[in-house]
LUMKEBA-117191 format. One record per residue: residue in one letter; x negated, y negated, z of N, C-alpha, C in turn. Coordinates in steps of 0.2 Angstrom, whole numbers, plus 2048, in hexadecimal, padded with zeros to 3 digits. Each point is the difference from the previous one (the first is absolute). Example, Ala and Ser with C-alpha at 12.3 -4.5 7.8 and 13.67 -1.06 7.14 Angstrom:
a7BE81C8278047FA8007FC7FA800/s8027FB7FC7FC7FA8018047FB803/
This chain:
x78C75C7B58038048047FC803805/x7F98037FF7FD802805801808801/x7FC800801800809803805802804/x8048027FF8068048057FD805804/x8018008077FF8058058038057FF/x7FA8068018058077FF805802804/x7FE7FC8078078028038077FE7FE/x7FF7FC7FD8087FF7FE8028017FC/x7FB8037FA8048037FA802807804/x7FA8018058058088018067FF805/x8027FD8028067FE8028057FF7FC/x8007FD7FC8048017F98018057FF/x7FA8047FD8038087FD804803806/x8008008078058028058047FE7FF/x8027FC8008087F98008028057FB/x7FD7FF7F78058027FC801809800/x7FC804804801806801807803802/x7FE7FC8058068018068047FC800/x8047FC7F98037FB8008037FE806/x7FD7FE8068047FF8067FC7FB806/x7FE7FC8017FD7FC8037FF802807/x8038018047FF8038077FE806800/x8018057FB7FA8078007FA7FE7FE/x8017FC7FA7F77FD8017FB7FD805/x8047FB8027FF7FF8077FC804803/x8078068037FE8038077FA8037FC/x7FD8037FA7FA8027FF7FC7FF801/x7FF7F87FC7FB7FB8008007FE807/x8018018058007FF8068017F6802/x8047FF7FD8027F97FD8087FF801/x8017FA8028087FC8038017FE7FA/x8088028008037FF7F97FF7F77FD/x8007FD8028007FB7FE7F87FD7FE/x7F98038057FA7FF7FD8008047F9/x8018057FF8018037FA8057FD7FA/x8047FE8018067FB7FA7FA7FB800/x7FC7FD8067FC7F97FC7FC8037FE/x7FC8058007FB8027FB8028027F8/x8058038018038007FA8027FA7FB/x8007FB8038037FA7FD7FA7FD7FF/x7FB8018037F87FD7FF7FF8017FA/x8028088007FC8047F98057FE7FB/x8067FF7FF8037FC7FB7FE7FA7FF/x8007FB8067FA7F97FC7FA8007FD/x7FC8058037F97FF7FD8028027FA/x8038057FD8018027FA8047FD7FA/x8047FD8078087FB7FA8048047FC/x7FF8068048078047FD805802806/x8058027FD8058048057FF8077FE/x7FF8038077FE807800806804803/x8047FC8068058068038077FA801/x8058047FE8057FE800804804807/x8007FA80580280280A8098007FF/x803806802807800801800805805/x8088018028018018077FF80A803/x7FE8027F77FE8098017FA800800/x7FD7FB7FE7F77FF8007FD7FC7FB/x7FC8037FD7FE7FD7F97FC8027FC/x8037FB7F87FE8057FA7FA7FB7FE/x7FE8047FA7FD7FD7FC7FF7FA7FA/x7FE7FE7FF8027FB7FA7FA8057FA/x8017FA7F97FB8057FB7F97FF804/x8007FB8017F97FD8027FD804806/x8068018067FD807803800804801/x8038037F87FE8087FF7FC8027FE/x7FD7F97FA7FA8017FE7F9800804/x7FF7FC8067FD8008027FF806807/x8078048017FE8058037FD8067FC/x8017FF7FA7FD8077FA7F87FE801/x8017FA7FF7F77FE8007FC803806/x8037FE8057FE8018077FF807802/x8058038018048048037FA8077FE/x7FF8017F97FA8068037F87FD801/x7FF7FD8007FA7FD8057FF803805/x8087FC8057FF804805801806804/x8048027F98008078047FA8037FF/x7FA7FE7FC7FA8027FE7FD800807/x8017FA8037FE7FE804800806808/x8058007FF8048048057FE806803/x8008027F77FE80A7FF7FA801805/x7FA7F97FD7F97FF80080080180A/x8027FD8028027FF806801806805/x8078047FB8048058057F8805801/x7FB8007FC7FA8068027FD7FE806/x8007F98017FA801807804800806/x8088047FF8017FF8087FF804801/x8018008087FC803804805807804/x7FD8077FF8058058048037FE807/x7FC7FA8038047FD8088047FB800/x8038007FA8047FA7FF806803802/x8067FC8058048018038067FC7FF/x7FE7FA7FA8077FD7FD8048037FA/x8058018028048057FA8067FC7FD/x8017FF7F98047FE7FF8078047FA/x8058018058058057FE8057FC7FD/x8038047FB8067FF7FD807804800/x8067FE8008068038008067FC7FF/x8068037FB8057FD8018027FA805/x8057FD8008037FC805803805806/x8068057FD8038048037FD807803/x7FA8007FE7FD8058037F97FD804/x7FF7FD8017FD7FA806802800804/x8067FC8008027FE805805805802/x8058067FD8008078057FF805801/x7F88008007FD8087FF7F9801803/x7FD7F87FC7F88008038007F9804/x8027FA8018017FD807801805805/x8078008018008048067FA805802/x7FC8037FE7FC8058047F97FD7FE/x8007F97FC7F87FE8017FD7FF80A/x8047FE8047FE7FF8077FB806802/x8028077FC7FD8058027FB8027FD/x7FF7FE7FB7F87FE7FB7FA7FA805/x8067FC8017F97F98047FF803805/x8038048088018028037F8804800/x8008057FB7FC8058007FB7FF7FD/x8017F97FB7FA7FE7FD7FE7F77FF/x7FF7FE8077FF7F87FF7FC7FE7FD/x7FA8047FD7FC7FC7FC8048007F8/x8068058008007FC7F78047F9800/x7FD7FC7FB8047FB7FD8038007FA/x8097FF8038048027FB8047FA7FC/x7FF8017FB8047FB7FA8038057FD/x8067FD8008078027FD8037FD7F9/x8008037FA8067FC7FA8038047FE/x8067FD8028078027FF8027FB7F8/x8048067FE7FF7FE7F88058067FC/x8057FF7FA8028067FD7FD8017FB/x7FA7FD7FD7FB8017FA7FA803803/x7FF8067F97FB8038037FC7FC801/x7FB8018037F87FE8017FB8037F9/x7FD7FD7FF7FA7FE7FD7FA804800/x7FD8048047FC8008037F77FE7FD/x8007FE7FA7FC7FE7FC7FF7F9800/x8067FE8017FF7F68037FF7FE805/x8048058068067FD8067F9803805/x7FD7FB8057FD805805805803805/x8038067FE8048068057FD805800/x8018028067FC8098028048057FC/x8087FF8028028047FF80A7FD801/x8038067FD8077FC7FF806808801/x8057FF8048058048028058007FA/x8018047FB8058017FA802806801/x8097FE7FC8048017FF8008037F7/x8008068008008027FB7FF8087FB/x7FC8017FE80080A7FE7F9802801/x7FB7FB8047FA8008007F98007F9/x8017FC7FC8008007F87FD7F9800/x7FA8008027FD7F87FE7F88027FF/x7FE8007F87FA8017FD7FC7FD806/x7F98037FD7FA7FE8058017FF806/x805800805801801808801805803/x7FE8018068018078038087FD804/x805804802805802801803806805/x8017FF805801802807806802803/x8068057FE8047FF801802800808/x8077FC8018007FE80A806803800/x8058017FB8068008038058027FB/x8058027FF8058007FC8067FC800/x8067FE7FD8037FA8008098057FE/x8057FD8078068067FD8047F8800/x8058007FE8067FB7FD807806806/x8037F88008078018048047F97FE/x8068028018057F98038017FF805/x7FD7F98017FF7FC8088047FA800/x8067FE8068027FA8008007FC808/x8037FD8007FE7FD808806802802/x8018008078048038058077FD7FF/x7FF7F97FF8057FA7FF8048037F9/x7FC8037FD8058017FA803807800/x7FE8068018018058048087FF804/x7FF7FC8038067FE8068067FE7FC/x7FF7FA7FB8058007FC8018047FB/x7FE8057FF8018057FB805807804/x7FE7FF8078058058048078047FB/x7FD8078008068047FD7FD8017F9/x7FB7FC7FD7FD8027F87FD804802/x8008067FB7FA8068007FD7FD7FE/x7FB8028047F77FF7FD7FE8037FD/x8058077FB7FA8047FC8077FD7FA/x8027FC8008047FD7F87FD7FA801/x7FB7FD8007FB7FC8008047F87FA/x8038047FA8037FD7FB8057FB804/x8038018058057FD8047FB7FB803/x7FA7FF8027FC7FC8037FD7FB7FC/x8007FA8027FD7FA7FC7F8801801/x7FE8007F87F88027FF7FC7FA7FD/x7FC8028027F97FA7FF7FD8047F9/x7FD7FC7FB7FF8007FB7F6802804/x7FE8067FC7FD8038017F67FC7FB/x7FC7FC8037FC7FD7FE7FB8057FB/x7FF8088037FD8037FB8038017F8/x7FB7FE7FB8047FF7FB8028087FC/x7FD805804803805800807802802/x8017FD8038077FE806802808802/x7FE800807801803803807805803/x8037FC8008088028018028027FA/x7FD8007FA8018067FC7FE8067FF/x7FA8028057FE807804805801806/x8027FD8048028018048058047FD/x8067FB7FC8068027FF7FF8097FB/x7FB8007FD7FC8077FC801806802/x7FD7FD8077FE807805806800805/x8037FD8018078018058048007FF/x8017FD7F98088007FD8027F9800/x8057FD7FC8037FD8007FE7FA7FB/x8037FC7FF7FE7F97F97FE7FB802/x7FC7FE7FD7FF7F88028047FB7FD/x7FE7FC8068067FA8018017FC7F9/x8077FC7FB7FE7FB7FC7FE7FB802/x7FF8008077FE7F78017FC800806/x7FB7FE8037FD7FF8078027FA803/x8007FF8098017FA7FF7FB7FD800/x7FA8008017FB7FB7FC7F98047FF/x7FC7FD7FA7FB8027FF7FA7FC804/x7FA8037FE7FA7FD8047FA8017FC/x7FB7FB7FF7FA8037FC7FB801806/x8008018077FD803803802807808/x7FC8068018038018048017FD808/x7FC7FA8018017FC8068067FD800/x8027FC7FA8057FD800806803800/x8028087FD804804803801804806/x7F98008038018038068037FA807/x7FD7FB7FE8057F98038088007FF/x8008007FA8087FE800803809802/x7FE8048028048068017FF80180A/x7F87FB8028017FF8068077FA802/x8027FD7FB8047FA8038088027FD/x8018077FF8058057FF8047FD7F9/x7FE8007FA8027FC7FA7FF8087FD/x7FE8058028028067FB7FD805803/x7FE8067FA7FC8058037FB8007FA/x7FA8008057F98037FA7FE804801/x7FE8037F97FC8078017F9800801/x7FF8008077FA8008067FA8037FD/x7FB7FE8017F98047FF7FF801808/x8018068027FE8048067F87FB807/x7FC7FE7F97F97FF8057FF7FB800/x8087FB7FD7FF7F9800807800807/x8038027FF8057FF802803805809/x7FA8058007FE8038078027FE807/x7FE7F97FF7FE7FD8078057FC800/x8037FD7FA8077FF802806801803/x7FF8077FD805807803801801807/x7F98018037FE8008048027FC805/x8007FB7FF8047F9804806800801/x8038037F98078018008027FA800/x7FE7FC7F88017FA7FD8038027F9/x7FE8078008018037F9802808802/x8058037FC8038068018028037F9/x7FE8088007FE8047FB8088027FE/x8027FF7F98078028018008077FC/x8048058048008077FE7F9806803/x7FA7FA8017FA8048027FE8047FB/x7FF7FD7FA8018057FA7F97FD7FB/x7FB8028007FA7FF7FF7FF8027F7/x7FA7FC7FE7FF8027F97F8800800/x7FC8067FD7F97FE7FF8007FC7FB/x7FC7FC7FE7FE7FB7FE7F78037FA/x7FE8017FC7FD8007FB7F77FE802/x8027F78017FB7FB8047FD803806/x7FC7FC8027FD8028067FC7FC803/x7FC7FF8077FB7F88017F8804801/x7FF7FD7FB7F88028007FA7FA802/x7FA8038047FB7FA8017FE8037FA/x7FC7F87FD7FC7FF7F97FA7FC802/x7FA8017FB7FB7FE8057FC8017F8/x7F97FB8007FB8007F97FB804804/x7FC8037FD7FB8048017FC7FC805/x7FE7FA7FE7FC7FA805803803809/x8078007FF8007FF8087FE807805/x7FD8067FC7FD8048027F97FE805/x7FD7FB7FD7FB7FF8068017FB803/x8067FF8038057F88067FF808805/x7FD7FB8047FF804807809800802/x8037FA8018047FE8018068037FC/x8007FE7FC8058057FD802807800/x7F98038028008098028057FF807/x7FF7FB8058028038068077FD7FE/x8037FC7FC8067FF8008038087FB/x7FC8007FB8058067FD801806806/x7F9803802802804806806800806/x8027FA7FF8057FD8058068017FE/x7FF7FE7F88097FE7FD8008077FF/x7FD8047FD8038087FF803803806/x7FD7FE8078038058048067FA801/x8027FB8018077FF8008048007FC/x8008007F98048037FC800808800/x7FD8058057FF8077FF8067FF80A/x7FF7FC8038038008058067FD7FF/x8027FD7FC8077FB7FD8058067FE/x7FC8057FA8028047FC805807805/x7FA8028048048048058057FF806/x8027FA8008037FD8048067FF7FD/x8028007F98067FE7FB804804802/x8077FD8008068058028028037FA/x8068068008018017FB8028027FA/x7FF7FA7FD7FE8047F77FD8047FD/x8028027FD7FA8087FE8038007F6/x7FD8027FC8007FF7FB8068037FE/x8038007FA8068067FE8067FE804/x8017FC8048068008038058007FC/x8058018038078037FB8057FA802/x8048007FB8057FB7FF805800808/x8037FF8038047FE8058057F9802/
């Protein structure tokens, strides 16, 4: 068999990390397909099956589990070894955040980060699993949560209020329903497994539904089907803002709930000396300090209505 190139064992341990072939890719800085024949390489020279390819990405078999175990802290050995000699003028940053807070919260106002600073180079992962930061090379990661993640520093940006949100189109057919008997409104099955419209209904009154019309194991996938007027969901405010805003989505009653959670920046001690990362966090706090002031309405304690 011959000596196997390192670089393709560490493409492997990407592939099986990221069970997904085109994030590996865009990493590896490789086309989906030169990446699938390397993979396929490293299964012949081996003569095993490592990764079983299906249309959500890809798993593992025993044989590439096993030899991600083998692998996998090597390199992260590798990696740690590495992370010391970079350099405070390095300006490539590699950030992490949900799907849904990506793409409507920190896209949108990235323009005003390049604008002001062309020299940084930004890599974006989008993703609903934490980050690693002991594996994964990321600077730093935008979460959703009480700020509670051992050995990291945590930054809080913003707080998080919940409403009922539906689309105009369904509003328009509900003409003549109270918006604050909510129980008469066809409801979206709430993705937090807390479920949420059980606080709602808590703090305002009223019971929950015996039946919703459909459930969802994500909040995108609810806030779609509530954009294409199939129900009402109970909206996260900092997801759902700039929808509002468009007036693709409408807040029924205007009737706000704080929310517990909250979006904090998360960061390993390492990225204290990312030249680039300082100028980015300096940057994200004043726009979540300029987001925050800016927010209409809600104020905590609101009273039933």
């Amino acid at each position: 068999m011959g000596k196997l190139p390192l670089g393709l064992l560490q493409q492997f341990v990407l592939v099986a990390r990221l069970g997904n072939l085109s994030r590996a890719a865009e990493q590896a800085n490789l086309t989906v397909s030169a990446l699938s024949h390397q993979m396929r390489q490293l299964e012949e020279r081996l003569e095993r099956r490592l990764l079983v390819r299906g249309p959500r990405g890809v798993t593992l078999t025993v044989d590439g589990q096993r030899l991600l175990e083998a692998l996998g802290e090597h390199f992260d050995g590798i990696e740690r070894a590495l992370a010391r000699f970079r350099t405070p003028g390095d300006h490539a940053l590699r950030l992490s955040a949900s799907p849904g807070l990506m793409s409507s919260w920190l896209v949108p106002r990235l323009p005003r980060l390049v604008a002001a600073h062309p020299e940084l180079e930004l890599s974006l992962q989008s993703g609903s699993a934490l980050v690693d930061f002991e594996r994964e090379p990321v600077d730093a990661a935008m979460r959703y949560g009480r700020g509670e993640w051992a050995g990291l520093h945590s930054e809080r940006l913003f707080d998080e209020w919940i409403a009922p949100v539906a689309a105009p189109e369904l509003v328009a057919r509900m003409a003549g329903t109270d918006v604050h008997d909510l129980s008469r409104w066809p409801l979206l099955g709430d993705p937090n497994p807390a479920n949420r419209w059980r606080d709602w209904f808590a703090h305002y009154g009223g019971e929950l539904p015996h039946r919703y019309v459909a459930h969802f194991d994500s909040f995108e996938a609810q806030r779609h089907a509530a954009l294409e007027g199939l129900g009402v969901a109970m909206g996260r405010m900092v997801m759902s803002k700039s929808l509002i805003d468009a007036g693709r989505l409408v807040v029924l009653g205007e009737r706000y709930l704080p929310v517990s959670d909250a979006y904090w920046l998360v960061y390993p001690p390492r990225s204290l000396e990312h030249r680039g990362f300082a100028t980015f966090r300096e940057w994200l706090l004043a726009e979540a300090d300029t987001y925050c002031r800016q927010l209409p309405g809600p104020r905590p304690g609101g009273g039933a209505g």
